[in-house]
C-alpha positions in Angstrom: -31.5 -20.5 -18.1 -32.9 -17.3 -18.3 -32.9 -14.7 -21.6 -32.2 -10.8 -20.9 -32.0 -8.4 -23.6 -30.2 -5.0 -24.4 -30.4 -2.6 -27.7 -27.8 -5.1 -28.9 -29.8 -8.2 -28.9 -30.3 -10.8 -26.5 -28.5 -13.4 -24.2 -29.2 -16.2 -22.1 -27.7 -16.7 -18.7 -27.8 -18.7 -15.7 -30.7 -19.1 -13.5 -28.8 -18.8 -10.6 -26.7 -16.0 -11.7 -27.3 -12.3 -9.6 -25.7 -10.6 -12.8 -27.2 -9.6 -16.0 -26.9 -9.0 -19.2 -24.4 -6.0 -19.1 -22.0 -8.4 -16.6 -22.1 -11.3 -19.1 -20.9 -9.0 -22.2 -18.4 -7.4 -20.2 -17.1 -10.8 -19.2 -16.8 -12.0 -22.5 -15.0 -8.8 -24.2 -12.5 -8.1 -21.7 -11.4 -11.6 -20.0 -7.8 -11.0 -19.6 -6.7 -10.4 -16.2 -8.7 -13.2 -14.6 -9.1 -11.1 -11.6 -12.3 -9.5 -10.6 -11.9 -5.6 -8.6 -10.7 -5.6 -5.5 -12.3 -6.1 -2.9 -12.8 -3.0 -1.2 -13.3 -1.2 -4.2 -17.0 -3.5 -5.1 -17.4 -3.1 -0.7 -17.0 0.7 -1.3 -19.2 0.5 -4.3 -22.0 -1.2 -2.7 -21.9 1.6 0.1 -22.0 4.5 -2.8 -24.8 2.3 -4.0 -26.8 2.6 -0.5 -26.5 6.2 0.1 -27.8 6.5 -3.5 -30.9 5.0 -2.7 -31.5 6.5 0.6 -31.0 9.8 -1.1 -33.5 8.9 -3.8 -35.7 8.0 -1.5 -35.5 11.5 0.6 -35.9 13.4 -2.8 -38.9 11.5 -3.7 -37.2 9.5 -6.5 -37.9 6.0 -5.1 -40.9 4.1 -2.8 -40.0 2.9 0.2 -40.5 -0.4 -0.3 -38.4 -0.8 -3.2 -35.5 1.5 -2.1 -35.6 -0.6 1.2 -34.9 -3.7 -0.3 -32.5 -2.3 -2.8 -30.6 -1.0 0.5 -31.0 -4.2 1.7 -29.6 -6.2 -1.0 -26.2 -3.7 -1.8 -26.2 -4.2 2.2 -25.6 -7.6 1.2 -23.1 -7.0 -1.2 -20.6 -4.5 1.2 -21.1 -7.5 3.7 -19.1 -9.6 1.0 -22.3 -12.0 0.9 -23.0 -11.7 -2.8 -19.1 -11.1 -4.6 -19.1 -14.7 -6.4 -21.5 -12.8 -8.7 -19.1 -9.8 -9.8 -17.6 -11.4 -12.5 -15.9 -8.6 -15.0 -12.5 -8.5 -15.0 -10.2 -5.8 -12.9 -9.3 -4.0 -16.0 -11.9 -2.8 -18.5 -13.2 -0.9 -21.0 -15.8 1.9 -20.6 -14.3 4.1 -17.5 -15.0 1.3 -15.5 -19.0 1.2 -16.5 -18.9 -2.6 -16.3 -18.1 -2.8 -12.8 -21.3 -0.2 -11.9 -23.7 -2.2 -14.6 -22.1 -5.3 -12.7 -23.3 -4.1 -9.2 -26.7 -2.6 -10.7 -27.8 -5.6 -11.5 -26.6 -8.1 -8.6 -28.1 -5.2 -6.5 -31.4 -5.6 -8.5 -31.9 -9.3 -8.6 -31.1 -9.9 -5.3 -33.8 -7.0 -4.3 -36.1 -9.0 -6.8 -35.5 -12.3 -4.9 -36.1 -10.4 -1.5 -39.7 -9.7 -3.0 -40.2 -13.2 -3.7 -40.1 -12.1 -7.8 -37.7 -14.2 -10.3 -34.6 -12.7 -11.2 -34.5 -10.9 -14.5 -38.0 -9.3 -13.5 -36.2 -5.7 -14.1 -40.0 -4.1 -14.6 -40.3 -4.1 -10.9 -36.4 -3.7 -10.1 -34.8 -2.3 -12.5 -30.9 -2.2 -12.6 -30.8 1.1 -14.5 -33.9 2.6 -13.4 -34.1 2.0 -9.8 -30.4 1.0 -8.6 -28.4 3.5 -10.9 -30.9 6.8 -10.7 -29.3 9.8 -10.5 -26.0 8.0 -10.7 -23.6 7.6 -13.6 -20.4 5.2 -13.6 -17.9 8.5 -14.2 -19.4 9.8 -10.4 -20.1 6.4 -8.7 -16.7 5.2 -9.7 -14.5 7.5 -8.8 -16.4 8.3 -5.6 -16.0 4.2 -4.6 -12.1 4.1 -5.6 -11.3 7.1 -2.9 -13.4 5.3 0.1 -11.5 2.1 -0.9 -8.1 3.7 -0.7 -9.0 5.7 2.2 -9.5 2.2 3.8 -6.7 0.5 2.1 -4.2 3.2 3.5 -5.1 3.3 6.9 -5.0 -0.1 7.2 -1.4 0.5 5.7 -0.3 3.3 7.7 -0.9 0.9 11.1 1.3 -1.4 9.7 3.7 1.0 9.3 3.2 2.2 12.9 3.6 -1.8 14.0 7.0 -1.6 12.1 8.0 1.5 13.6 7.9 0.3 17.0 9.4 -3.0 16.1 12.6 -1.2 14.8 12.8 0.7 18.0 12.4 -1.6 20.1 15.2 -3.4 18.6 17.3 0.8 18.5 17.0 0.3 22.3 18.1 -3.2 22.3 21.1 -2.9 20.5 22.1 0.6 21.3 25.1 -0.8 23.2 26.5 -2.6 20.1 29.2 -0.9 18.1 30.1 -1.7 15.1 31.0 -0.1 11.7 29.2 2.4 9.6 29.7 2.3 5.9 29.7 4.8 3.2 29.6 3.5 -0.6 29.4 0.1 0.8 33.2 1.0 2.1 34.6 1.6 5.6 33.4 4.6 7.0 33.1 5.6 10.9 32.5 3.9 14.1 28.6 3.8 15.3 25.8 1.3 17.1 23.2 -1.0 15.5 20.9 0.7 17.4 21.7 3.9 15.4 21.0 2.2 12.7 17.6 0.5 13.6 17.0 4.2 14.7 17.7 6.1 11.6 15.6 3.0 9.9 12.4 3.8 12.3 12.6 7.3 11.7 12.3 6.7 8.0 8.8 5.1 8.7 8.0 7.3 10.7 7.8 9.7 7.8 5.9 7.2 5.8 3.3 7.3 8.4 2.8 11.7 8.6 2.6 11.2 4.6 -0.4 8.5 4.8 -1.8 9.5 7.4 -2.0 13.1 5.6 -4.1 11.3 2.3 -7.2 11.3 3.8 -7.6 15.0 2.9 -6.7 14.3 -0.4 -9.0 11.8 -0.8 -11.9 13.0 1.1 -13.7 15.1 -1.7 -15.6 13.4 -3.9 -17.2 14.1 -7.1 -20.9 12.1 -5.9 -23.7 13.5 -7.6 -22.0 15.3 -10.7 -23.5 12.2 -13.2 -21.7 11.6 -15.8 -19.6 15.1 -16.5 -19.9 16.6 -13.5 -22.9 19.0 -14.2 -25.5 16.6 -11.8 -27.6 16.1 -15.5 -30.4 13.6 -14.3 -29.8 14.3 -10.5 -32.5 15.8 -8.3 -31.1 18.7 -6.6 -32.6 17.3 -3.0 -30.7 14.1 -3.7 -27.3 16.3 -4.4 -27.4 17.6 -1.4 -28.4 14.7 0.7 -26.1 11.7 -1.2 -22.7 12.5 0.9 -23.9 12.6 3.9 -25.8 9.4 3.6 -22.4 8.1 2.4 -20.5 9.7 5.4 -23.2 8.0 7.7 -22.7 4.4 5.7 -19.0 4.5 5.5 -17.7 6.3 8.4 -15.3 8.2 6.6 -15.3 12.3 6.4 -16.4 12.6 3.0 -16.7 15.9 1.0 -18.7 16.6 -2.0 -16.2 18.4 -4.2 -16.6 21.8 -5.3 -15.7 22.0 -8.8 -17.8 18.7 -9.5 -16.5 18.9 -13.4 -12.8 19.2 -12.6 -13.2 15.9 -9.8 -14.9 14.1 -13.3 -12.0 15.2 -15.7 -9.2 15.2 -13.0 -7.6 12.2 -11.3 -4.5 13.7 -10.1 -4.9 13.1 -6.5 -4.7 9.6 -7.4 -1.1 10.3 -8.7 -0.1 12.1 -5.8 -1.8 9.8 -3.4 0.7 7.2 -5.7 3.6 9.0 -5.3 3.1 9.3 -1.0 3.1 5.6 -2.0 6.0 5.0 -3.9 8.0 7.0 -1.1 7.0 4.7 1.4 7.8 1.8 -1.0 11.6 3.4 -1.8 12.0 3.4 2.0 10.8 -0.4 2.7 13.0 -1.1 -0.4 16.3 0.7 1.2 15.6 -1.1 4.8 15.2 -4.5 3.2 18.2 -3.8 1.3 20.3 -2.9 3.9 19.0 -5.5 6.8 19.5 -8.0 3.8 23.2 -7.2 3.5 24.3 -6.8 7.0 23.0 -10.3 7.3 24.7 -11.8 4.4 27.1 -14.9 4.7 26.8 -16.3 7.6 30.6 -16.6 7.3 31.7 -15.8 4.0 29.0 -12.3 4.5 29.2 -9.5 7.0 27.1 -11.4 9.1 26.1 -8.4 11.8 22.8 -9.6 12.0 21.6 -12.7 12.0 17.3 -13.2 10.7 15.4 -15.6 12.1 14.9 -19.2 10.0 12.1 -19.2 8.0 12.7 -22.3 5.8 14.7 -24.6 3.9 16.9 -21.6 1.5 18.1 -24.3 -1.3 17.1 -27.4 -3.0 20.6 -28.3 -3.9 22.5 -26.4 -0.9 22.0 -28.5 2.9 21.4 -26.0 5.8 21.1 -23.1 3.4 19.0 -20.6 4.8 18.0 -17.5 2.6 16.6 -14.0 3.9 12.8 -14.5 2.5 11.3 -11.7 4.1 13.5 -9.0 3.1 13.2 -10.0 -0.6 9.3 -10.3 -0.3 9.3 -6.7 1.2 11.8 -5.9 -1.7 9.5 -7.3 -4.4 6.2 -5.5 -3.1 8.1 -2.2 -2.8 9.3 -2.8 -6.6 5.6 -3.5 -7.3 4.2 -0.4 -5.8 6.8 1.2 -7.5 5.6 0.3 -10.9 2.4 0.6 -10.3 3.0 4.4 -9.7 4.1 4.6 -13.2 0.6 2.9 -14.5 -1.1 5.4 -12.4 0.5 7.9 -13.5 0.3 7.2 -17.4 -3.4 6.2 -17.1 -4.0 9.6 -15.3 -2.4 11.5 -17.8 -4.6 9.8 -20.8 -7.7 11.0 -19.4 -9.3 13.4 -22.4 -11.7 16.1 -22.1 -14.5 15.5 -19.7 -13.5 12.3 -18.9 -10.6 9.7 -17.8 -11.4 6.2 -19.1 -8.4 4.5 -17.6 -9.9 4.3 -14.0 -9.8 0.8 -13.8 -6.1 0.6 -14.3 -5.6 3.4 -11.7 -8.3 1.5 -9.4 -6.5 -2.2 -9.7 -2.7 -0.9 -9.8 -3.6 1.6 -6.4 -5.5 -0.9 -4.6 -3.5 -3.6 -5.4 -0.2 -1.8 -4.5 -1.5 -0.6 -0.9 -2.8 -4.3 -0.2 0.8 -6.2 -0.9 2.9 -3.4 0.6 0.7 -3.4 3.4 0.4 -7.3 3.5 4.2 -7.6 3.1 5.6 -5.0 6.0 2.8 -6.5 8.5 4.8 -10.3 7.9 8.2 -8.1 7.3 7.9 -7.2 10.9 6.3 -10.1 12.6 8.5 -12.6 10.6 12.0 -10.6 10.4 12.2 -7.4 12.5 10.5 -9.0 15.7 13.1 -12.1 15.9 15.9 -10.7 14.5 19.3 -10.8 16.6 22.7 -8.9 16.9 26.3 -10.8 16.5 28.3 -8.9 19.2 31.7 -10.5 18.7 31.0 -10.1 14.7 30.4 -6.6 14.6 32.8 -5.8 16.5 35.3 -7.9 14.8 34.3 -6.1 11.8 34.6 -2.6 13.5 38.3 -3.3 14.9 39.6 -4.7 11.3 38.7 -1.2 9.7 40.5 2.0 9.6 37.1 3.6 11.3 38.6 3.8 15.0 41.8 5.3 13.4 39.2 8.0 11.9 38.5 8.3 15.6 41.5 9.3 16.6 42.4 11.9 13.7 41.3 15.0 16.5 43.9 13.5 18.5 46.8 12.5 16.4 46.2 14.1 13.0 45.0 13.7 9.6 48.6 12.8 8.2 49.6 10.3 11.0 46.2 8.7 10.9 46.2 8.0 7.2 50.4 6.2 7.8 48.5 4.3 10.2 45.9 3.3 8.0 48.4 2.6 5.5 50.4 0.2 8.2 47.0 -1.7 8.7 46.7 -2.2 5.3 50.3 -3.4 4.8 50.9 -5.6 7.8 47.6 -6.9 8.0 46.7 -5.7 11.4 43.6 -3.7 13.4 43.0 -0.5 14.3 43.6 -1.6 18.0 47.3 -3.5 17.3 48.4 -0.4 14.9 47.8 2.6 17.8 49.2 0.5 20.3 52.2 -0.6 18.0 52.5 3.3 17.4 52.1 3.9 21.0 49.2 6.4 20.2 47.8 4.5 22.9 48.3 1.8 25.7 46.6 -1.6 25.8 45.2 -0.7 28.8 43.9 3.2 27.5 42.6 1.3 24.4 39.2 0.6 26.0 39.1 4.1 28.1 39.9 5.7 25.0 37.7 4.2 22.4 34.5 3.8 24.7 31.4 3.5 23.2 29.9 6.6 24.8 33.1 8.6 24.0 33.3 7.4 20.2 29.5 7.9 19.3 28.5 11.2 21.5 28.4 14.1 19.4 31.0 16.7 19.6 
């Protein structure tokens, strides 16, 4: 064991542990999730970290040979090398100053070991001094959560471009299938699966413009301001060096906001970046919905569609087989959904110069983007990809409905239409035996008449 110390006393820790004393009190006070960060957002971190000390270094601030191996060690730590030694929780206290003291000092002992000193040794490497100068958890922070979710997204928006082409692929597949539309889950007018795939892809299709449009929103960052936004502690040299050090390190177009006070106090983007999210949730929430019903029986349902078996559905119910990938895309919509309010509440409690609530922005937004994301990638590979069309079923469904008679209003009128409906409805009959029976139309006009091409081209 090794002792470290802080103004509030002292502690002893693991020998083998990269963290310090700041780590180990955080760990103790706020052990309720039992999750660390996310992943990207300590990856992003340990970049911020990097360009920090290559910008110190270039101002003057730091020696060489300490800021190399410091650059070398939070190297180590974006690589995913050293994570087993972040150990405070995903939500916090303090703006989310445990997670920077947290990477400080991993960052600082594993520089110490790379000059053959002990860890703990923080009067050659200190975690403060050397690895957080010019730097303030209310700059770093912030700055790390918008290259994670930049990251996050487009990983996000590809799977989203994956699904896309999936439920067109399948709009050209089944664009000679005609079946049933429905309104209010009743009856409604004559149309093809593959409209339906198609009006499904163009709603992604959206999703993607919307993501893909985030970037911007995200780009500028608030690097360099400290801890209000007024660069107190920051060498101007290393101001105006520290983003494009990060934009080198990261690859990612990165801005230094103007108004570095309102980028500390603010975090709406983060609400509006939510809200791009929850749209794209809402629509992976109404295609799940819908695929999930036109594929419910498989006899007693209406069974248009039929998914492709997954697994066992029921431990009580032989050959049950349940629609599993709908309802997980259904559950990490809902997720992302709520999360959008948490993100939205914690932005709001923000207070003067500062919003302490990061870390419940940071874990709900990353979070959110990394199961929807997860979720549509198996969505399509597991559901969209395999799924098939019941010909005979759909349009079995299609001829039992008044929908072909809604056809023919142009033709025969409003008022005879609805008597024929009525006759359907009485006798028990389809559209097809209650035109013919009216003689609207001969058995052998029947097909002529109510052609795909003729009942689904406009006008």
């Amino acid at each position: 064991m090794r002792i470290e110390s802080d103004f509030l006393g002292e502690m002893q820790l693991p020998d083998t542990a990269l963290y310090g004393i700041h780590s180990a009190r955080a760990e103790e006070n706020f052990a309720v999730s039992g999750r660390i960060p996310h992943h990207e957002l300590i990856r992003a971190y340990a970049e911020v970290k990097m360009a920090c000390v290559e910008a110190n270094i270039y101002s003057g601030g730091l020696t060489a040979e300490i800021g190399d191996v410091i650059f070398r060690a939070a190297g180590e730590l974006a690589s995913g090398k050293l994570i087993a030694h972040i150990v405070v929780d995903a939500l916090q206290g303090g703006a989310g100053t445990s997670l920077n003291m947290n990477v400080n000092e991993v960052i600082a002992n594993r520089a110490l070991e790379l000059l053959g000193k002990t860890r703990g040794d923080y009067e050659t490497v200190s975690p403060l001094r050397d690895v957080n100068m010019a730097q303030s958890t209310n700059d770093t922070f912030p700055t790390a959560l918008r290259i994670a979710a930049i990251r996050l997204i487009t990983e996000l928006s590809e799977s989203c471009a994956k699904l896309q082409g999936a439920l067109q692929a399948k709009e050209r597949e089944f664009a000679g299938v005609l079946k049933v539309g429905r309104t209010q889950l009743q009856d409604a007018v004559p149309m093809t699966l593959g409209h339906e795939f198609g009006a499904w892809a163009e709603a992604v299709a959206r999703d993607r413009w919307r993501l893909y449009k985030t970037e911007e929103r995200l780009r500028e960052v608030n690097l360099g301001g400290t801890a209000i936004g007024t660069g107190i502690n920051a060498d101007r040299k290393y101001m105006f060096t520290v983003i494009e050090r990060l934009r080198g390190i990261t690859g990612i177009g990165l801005a230094r906001k103007e108004n570095l006070i309102d980028a500390t106090q603010n975090v709406d983007v983060f609400v509006e970046v939510s809200g791009i999210l929850k749209a794209c949730a809402a629509n992976m929430a109404k295609i799940a919905a819908d695929i999930r019903l036109l594929a419910s029986g498989p006899r007693a349902g209406i069974g248009e569609l039929i998914l492709p078996d997954l697994q066992a559905g029921s431990s009580i119910m032989p050959g049950k087989v349940n629609p599993v990938m709908t309802e997980l895309l259904t559950q990490a919509a809902w997720q992302m959904i709520a999360a959008d309010t948490a993100i939205t509440y914690a932005a709001q409690g923000g207070q003067l110069e500062l919003n302490a609530f990061l870390p419940l922005i940071a874990d709900n937004l990353l979070n959110g983007i990394s199961i929807l994301n997860k979720s549509i990638r198996l969505f399509t590979e597991k559901c969209i990809n395999g799924i098939q069309a019941d010909n005979n079923r759909c349009l079995r469904n299609l001829e039992q409905t008044a929908a072909l008679i809604t056809a023919a209003v142009p033709t025969i009128g409003y008022a005879a239409a609805a008597e024929l409906v009525k006759t359907m409805m009485r006798e028990n009959i389809s559209a097809r035996a209650a035109l013919i029976a009216a003689k609207f139309v001969s058995p052998d006009e029947f097909d002529t008449v109510f052609s795909i091409e003729k009942i689904i081209r406009p006008g």
